[in-house]
Chimera marker file (.cmm) of the C-alpha trace (Angstrom):
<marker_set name="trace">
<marker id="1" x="22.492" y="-30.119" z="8.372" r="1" g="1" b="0" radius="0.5"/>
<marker id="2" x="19.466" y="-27.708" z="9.300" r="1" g="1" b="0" radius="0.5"/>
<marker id="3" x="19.840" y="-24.026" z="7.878" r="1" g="1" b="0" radius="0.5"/>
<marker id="4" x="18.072" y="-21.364" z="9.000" r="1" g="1" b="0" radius="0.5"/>
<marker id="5" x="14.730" y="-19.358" z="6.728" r="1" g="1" b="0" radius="0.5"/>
<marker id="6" x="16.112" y="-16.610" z="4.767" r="1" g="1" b="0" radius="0.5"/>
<marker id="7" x="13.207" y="-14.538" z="3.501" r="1" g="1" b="0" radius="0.5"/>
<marker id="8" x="12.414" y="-11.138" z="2.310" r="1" g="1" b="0" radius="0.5"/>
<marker id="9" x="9.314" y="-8.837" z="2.776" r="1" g="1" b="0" radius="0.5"/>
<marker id="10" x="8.826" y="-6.401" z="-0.360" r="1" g="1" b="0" radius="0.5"/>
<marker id="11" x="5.805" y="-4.111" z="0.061" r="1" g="1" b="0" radius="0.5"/>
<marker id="12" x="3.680" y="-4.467" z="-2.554" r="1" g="1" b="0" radius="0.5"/>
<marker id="13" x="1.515" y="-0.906" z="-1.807" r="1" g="1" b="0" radius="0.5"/>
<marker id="14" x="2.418" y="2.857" z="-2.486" r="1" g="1" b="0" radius="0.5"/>
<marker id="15" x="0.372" y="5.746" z="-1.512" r="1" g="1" b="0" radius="0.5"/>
<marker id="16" x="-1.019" y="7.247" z="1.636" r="1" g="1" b="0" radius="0.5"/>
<marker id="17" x="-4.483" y="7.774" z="1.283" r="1" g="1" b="0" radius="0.5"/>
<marker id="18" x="-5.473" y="6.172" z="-1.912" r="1" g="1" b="0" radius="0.5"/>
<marker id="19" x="-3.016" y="2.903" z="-1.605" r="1" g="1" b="0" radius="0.5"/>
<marker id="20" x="-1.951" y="1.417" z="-5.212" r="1" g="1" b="0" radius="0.5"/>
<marker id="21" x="-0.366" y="-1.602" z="-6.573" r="1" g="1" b="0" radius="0.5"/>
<marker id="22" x="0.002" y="-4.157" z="-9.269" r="1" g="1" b="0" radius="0.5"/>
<marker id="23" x="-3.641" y="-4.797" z="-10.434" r="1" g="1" b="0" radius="0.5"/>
<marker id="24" x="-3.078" y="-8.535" z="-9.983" r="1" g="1" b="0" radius="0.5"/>
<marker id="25" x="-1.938" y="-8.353" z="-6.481" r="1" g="1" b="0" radius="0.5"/>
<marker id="26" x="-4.566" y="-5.906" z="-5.311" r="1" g="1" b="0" radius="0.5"/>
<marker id="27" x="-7.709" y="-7.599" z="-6.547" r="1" g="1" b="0" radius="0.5"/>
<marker id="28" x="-6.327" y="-10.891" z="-5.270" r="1" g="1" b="0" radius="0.5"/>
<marker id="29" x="-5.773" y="-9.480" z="-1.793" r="1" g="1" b="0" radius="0.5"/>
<marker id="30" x="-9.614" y="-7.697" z="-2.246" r="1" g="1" b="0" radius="0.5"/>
<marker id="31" x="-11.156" y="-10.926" z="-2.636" r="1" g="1" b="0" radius="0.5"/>
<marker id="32" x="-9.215" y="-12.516" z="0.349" r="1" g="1" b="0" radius="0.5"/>
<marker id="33" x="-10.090" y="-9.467" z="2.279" r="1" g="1" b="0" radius="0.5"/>
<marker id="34" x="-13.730" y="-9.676" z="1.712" r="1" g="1" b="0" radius="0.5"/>
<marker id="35" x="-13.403" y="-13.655" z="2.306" r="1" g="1" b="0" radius="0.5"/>
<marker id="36" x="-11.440" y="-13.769" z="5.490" r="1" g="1" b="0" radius="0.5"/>
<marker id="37" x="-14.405" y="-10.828" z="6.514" r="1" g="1" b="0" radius="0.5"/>
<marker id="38" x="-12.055" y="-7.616" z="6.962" r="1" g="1" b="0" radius="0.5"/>
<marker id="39" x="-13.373" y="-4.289" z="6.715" r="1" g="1" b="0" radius="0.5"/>
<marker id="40" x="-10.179" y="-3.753" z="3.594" r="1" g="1" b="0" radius="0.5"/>
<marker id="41" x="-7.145" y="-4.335" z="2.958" r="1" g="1" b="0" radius="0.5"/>
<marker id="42" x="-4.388" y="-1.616" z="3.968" r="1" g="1" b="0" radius="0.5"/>
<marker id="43" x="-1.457" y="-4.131" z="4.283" r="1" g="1" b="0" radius="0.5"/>
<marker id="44" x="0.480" y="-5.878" z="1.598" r="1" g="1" b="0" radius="0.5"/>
<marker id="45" x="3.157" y="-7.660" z="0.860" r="1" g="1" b="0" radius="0.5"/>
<marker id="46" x="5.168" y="-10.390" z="-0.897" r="1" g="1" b="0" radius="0.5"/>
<marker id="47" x="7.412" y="-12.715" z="0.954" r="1" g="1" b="0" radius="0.5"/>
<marker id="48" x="10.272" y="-14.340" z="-1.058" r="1" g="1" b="0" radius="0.5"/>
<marker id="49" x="12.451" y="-17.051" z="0.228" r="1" g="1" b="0" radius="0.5"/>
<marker id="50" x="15.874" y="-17.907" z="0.151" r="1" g="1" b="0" radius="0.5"/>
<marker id="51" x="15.295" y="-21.249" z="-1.199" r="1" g="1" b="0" radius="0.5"/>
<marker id="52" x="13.311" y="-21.333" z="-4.175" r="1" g="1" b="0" radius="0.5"/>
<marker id="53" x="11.116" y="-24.319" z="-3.447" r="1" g="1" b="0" radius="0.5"/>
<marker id="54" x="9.465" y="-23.059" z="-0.471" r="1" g="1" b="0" radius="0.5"/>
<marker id="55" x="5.691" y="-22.890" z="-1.546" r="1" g="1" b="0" radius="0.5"/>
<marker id="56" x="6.396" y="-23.978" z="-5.192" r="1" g="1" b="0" radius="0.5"/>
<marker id="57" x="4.166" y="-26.735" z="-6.445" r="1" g="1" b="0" radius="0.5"/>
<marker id="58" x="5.709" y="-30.298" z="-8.099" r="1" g="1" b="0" radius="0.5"/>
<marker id="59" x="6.691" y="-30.705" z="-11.433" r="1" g="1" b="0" radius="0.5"/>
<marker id="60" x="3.736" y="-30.796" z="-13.820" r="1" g="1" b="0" radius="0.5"/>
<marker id="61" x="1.429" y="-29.532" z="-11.157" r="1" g="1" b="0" radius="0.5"/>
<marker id="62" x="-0.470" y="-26.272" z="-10.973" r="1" g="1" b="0" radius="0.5"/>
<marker id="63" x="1.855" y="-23.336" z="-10.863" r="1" g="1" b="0" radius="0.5"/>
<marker id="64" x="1.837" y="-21.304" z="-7.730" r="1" g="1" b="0" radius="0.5"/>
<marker id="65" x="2.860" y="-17.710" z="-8.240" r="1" g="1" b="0" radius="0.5"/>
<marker id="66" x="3.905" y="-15.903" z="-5.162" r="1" g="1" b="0" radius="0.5"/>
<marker id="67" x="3.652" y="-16.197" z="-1.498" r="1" g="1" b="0" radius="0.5"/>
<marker id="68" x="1.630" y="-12.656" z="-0.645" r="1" g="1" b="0" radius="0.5"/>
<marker id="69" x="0.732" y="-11.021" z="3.336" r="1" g="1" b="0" radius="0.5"/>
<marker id="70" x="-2.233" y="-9.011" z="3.263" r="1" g="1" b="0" radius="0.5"/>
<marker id="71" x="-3.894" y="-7.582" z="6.157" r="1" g="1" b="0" radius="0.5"/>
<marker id="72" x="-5.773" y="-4.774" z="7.973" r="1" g="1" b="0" radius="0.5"/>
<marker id="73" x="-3.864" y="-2.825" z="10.073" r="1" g="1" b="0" radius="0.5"/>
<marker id="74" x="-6.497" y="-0.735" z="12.412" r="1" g="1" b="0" radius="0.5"/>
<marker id="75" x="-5.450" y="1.293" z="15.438" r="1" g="1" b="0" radius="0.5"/>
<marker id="76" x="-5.644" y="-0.902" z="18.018" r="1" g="1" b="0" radius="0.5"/>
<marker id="77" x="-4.985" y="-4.346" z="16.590" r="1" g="1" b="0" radius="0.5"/>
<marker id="78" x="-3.922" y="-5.967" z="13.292" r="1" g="1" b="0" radius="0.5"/>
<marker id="79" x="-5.039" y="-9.281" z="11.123" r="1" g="1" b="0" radius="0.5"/>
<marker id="80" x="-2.317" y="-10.509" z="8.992" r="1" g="1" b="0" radius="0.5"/>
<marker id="81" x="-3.192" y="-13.616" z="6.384" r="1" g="1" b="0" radius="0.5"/>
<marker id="82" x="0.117" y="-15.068" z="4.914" r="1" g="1" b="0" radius="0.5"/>
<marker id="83" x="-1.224" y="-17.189" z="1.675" r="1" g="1" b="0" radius="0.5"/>
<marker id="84" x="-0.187" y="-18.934" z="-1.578" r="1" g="1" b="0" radius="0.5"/>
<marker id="85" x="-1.764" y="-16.775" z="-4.756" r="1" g="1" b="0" radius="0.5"/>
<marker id="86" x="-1.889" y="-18.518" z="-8.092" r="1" g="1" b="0" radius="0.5"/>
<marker id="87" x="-3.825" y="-17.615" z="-11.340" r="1" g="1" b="0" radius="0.5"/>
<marker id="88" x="-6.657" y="-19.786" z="-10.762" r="1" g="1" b="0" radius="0.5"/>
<marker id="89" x="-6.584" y="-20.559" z="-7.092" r="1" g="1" b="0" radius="0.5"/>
<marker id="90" x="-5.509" y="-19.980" z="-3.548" r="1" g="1" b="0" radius="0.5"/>
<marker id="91" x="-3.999" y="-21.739" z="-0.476" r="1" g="1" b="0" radius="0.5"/>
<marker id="92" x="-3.944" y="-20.238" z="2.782" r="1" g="1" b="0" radius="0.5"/>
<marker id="93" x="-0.964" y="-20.710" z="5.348" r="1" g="1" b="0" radius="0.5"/>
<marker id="94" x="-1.594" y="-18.654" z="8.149" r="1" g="1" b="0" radius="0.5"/>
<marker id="95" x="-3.705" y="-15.938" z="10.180" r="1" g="1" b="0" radius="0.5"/>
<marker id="96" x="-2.356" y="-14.080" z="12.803" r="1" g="1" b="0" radius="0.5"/>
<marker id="97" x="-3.529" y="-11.220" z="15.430" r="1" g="1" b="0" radius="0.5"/>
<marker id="98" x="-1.834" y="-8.381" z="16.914" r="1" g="1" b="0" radius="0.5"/>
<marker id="99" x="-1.541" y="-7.546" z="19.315" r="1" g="1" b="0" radius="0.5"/>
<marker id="100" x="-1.975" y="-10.663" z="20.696" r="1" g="1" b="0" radius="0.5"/>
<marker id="101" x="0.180" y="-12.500" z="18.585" r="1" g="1" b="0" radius="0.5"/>
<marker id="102" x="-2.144" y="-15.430" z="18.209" r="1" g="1" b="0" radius="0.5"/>
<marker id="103" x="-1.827" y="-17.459" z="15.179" r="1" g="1" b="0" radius="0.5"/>
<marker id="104" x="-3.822" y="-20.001" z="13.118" r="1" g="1" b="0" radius="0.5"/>
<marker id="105" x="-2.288" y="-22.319" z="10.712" r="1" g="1" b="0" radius="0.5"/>
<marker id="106" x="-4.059" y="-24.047" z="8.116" r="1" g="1" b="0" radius="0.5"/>
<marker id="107" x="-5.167" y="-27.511" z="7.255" r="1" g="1" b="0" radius="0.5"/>
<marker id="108" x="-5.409" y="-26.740" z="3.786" r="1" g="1" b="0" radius="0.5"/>
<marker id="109" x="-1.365" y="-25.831" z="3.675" r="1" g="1" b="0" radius="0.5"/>
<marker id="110" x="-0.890" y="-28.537" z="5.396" r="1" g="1" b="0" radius="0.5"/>
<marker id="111" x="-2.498" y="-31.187" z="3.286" r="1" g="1" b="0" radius="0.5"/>
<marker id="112" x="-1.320" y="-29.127" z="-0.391" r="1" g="1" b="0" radius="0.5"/>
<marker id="113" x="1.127" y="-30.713" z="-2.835" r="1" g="1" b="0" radius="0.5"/>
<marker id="114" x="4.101" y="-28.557" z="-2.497" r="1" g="1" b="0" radius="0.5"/>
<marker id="115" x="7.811" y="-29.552" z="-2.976" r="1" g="1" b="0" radius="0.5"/>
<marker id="116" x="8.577" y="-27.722" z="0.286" r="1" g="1" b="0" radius="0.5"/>
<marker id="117" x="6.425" y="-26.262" z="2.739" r="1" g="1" b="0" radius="0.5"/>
<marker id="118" x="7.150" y="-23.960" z="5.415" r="1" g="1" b="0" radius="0.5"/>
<marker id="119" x="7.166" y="-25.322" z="9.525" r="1" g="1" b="0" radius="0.5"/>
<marker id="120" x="4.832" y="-24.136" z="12.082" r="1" g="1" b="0" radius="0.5"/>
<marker id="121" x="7.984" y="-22.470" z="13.200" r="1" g="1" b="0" radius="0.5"/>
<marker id="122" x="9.291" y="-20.984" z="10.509" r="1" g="1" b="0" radius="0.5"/>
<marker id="123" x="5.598" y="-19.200" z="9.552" r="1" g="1" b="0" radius="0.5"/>
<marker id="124" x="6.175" y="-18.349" z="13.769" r="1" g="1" b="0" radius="0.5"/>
<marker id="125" x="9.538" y="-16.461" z="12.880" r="1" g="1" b="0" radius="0.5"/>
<marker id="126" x="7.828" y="-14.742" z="9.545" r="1" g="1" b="0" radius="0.5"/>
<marker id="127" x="4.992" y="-13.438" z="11.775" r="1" g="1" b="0" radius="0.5"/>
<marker id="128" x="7.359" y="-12.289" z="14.443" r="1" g="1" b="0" radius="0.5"/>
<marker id="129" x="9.359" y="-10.467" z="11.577" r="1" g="1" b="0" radius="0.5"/>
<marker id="130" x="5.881" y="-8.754" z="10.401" r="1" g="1" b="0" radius="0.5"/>
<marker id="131" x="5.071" y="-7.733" z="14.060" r="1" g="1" b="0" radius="0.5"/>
<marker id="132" x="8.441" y="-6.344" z="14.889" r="1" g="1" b="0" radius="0.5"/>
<marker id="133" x="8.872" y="-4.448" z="11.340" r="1" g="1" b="0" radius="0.5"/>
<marker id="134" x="4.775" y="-3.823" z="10.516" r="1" g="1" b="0" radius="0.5"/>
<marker id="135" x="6.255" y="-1.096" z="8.338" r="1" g="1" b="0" radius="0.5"/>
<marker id="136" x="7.902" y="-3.761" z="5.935" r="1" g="1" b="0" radius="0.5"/>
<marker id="137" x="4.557" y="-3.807" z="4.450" r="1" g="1" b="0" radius="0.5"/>
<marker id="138" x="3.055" y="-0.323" z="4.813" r="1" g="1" b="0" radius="0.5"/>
<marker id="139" x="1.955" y="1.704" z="2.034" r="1" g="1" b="0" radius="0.5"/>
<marker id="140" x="4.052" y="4.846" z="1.836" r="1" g="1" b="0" radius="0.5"/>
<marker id="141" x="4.140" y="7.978" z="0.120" r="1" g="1" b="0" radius="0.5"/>
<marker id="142" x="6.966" y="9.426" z="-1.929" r="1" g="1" b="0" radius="0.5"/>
<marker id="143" x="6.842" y="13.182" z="-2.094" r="1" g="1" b="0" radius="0.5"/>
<marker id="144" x="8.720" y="14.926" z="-4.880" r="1" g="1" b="0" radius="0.5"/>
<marker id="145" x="9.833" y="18.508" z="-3.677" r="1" g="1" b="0" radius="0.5"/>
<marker id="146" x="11.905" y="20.683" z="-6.234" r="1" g="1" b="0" radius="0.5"/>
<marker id="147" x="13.191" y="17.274" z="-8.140" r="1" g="1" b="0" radius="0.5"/>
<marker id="148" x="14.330" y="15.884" z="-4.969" r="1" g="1" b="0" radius="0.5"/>
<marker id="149" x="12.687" y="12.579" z="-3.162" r="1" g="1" b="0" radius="0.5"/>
<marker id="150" x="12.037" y="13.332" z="0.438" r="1" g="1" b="0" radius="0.5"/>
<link id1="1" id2="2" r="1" g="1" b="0" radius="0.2"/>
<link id1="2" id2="3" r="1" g="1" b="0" radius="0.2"/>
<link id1="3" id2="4" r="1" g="1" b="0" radius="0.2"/>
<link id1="4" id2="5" r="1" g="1" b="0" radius="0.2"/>
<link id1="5" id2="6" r="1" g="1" b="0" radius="0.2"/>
<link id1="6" id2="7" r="1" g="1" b="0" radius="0.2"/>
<link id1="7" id2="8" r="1" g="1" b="0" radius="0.2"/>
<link id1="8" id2="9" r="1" g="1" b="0" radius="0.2"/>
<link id1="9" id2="10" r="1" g="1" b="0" radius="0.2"/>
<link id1="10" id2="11" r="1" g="1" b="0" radius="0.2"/>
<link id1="11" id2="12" r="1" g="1" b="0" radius="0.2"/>
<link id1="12" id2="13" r="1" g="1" b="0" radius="0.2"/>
<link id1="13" id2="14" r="1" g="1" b="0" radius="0.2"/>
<link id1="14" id2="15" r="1" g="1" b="0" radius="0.2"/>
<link id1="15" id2="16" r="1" g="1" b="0" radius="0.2"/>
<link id1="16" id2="17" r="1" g="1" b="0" radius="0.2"/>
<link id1="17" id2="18" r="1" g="1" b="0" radius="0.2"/>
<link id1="18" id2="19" r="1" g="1" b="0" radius="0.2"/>
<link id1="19" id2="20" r="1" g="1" b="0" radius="0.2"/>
<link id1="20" id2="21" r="1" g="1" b="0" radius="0.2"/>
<link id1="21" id2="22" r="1" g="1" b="0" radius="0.2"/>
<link id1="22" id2="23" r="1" g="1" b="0" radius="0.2"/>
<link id1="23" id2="24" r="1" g="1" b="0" radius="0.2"/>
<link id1="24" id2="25" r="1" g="1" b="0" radius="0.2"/>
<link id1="25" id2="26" r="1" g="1" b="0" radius="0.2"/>
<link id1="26" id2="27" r="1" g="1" b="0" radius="0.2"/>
<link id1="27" id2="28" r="1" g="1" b="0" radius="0.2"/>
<link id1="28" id2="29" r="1" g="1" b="0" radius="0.2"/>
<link id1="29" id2="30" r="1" g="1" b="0" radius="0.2"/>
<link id1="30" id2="31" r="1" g="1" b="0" radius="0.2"/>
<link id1="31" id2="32" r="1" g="1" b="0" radius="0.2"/>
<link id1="32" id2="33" r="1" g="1" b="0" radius="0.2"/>
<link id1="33" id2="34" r="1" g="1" b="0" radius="0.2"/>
<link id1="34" id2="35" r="1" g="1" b="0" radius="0.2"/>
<link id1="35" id2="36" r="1" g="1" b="0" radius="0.2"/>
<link id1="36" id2="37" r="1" g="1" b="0" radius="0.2"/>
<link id1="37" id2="38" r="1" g="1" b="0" radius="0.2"/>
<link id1="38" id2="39" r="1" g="1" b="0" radius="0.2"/>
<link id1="39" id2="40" r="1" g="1" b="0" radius="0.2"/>
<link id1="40" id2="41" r="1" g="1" b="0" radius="0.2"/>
<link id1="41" id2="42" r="1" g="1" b="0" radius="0.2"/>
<link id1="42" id2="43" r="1" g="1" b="0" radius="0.2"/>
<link id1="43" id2="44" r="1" g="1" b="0" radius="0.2"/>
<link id1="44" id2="45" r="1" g="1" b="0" radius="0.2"/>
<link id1="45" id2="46" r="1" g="1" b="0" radius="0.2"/>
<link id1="46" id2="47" r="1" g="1" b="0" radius="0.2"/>
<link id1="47" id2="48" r="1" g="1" b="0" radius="0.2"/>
<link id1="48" id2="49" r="1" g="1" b="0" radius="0.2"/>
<link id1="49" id2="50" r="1" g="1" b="0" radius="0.2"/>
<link id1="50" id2="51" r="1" g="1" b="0" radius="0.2"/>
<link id1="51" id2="52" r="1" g="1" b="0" radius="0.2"/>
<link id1="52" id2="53" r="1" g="1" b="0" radius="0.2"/>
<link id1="53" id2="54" r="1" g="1" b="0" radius="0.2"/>
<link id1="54" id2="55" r="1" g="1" b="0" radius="0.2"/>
<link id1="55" id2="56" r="1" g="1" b="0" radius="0.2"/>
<link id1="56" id2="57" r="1" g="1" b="0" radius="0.2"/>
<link id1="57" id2="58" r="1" g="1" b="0" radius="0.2"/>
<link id1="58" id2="59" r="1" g="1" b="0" radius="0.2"/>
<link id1="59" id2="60" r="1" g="1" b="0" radius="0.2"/>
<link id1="60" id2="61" r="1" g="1" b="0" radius="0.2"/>
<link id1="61" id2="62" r="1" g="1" b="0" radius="0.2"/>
<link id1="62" id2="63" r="1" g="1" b="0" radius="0.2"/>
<link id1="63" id2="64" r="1" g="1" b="0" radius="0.2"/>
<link id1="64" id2="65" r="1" g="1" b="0" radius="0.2"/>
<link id1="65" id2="66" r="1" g="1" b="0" radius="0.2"/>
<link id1="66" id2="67" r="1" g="1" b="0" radius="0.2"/>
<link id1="67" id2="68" r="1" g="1" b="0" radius="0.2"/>
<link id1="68" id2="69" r="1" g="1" b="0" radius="0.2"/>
<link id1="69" id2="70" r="1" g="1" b="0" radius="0.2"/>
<link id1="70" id2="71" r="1" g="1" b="0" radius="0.2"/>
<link id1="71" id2="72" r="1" g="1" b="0" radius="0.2"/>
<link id1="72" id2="73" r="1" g="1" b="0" radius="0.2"/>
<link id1="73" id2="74" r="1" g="1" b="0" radius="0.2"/>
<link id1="74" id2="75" r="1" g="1" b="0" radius="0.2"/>
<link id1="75" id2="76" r="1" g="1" b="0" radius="0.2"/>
<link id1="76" id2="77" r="1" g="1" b="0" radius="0.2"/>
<link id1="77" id2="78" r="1" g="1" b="0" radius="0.2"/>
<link id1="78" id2="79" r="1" g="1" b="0" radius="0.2"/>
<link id1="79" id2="80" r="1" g="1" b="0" radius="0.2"/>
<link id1="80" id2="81" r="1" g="1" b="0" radius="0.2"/>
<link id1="81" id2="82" r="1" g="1" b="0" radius="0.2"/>
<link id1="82" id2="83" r="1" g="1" b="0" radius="0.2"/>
<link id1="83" id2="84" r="1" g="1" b="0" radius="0.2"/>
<link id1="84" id2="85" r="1" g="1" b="0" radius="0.2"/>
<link id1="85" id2="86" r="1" g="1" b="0" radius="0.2"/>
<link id1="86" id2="87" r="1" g="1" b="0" radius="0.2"/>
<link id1="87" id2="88" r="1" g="1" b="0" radius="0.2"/>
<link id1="88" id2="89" r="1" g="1" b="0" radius="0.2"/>
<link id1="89" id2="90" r="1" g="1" b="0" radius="0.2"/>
<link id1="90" id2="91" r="1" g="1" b="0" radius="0.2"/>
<link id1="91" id2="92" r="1" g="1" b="0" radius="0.2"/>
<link id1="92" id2="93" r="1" g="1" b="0" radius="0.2"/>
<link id1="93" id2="94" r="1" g="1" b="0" radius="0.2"/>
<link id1="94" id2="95" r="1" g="1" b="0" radius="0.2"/>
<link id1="95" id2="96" r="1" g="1" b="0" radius="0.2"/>
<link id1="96" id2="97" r="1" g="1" b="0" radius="0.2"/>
<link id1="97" id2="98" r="1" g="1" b="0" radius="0.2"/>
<link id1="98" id2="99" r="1" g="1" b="0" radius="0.2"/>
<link id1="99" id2="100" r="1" g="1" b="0" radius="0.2"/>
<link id1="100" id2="101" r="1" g="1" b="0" radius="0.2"/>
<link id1="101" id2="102" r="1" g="1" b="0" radius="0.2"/>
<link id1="102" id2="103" r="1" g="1" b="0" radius="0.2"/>
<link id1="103" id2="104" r="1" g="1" b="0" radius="0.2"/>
<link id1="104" id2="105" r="1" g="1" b="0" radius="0.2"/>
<link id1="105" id2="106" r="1" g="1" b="0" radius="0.2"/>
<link id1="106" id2="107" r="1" g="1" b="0" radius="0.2"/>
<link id1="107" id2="108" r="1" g="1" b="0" radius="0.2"/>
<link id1="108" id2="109" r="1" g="1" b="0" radius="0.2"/>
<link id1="109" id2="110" r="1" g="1" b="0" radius="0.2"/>
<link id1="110" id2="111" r="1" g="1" b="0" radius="0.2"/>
<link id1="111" id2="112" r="1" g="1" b="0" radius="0.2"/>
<link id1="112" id2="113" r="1" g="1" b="0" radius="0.2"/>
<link id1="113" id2="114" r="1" g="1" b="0" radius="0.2"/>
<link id1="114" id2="115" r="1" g="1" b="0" radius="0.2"/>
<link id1="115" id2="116" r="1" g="1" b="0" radius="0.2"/>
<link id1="116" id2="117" r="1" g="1" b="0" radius="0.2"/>
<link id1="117" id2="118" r="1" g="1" b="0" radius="0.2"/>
<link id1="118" id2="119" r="1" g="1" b="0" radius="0.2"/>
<link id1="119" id2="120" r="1" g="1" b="0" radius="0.2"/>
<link id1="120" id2="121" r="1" g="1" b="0" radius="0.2"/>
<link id1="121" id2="122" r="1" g="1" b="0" radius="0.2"/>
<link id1="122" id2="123" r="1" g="1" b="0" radius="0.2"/>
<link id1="123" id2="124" r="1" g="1" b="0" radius="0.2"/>
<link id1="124" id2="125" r="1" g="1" b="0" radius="0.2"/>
<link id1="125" id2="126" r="1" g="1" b="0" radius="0.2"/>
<link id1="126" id2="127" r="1" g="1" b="0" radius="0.2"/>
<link id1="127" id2="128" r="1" g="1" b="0" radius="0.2"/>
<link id1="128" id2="129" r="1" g="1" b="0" radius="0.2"/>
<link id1="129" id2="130" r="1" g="1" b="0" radius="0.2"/>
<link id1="130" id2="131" r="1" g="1" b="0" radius="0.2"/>
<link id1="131" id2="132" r="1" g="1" b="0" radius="0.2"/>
<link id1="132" id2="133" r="1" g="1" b="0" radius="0.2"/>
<link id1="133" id2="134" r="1" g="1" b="0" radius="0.2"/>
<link id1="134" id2="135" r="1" g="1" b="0" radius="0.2"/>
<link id1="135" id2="136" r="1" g="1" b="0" radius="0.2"/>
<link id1="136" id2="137" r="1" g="1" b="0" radius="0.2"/>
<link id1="137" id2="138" r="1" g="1" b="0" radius="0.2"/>
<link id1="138" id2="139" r="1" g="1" b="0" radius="0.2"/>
<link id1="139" id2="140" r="1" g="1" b="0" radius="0.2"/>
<link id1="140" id2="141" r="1" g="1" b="0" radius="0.2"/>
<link id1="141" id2="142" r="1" g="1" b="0" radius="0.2"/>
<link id1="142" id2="143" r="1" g="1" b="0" radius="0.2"/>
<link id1="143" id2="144" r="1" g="1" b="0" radius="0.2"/>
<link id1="144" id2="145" r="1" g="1" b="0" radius="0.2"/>
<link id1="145" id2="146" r="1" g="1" b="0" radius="0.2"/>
<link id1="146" id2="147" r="1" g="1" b="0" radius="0.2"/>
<link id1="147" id2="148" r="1" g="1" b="0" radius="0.2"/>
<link id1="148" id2="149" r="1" g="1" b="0" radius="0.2"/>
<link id1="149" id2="150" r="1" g="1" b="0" radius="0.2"/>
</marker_set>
């Protein structure tokens, strides 16, 4: 029996104009940024699945940590890289364009050691999700007024 990809998409930025996050997340999605040749990096997020093996490396193998979206998100147009962060390394899944909607998938995914990896379908659906909802992973601001979170 097939079942269907259950994910989530958690924003992983705060802040308007000077975005913030978890040290670890943000200097991982720097270095991918200046790698993949973006100007920065103003979208990010973490995607978790449903079913915990998705992305999760074999038994005895070299732990993978989380599977992170980071992007640019410019006025006209948008570059979103879905990838696999771990403490020494990276593996990249996907790159996709808006508002095109083109994507490119990755040999490297492809060929890792995972115990389950994600379709070229199934990374079509979690683009479609990011292009539909580009706010699931936009920093935001929370402004306190007189105790009280508007």
């Amino acid at each position: 029996m097939k079942t269907t990809l259950q994910f989530s998409i958690e924003s992983l930025l705060f802040g308007i104009e000077n975005s913030k996050g978890s040290i670890e997340q943000v200097l991982f999605a720097g270095k991918m940024a200046e790698c993949e040749g973006m100007p920065n990096c103003n979208r990010l997020g973490k995607l978790t699945f449903n079913d915990f093996t998705v992305n999760q490396a074999w038994a005895g193998a070299v732990s993978l940590d989380e599977t992170l979206i980071l992007g640019y998100d410019g006025w006209n147009d948008s570059v979103l890289h879905v990838c696999i962060r771990s403490v020494r390394s990276a593996v990249r899944i996907a790159t996709g364009s808006f508002p095109g909607r083109e994507i490119v998938m990755y040999e490297e995914y492809r060929e890792a050691i995972l115990l389950n990896k994600l379709s070229d379908k199934q990374i079509e659906e979690v683009f479609k999700e990011l292009w539909n909802n580009m706010d699931l992973i936009a920093s935001t601001q929370i402004f306190v007024e007189g105790g009280i979170l508007k």
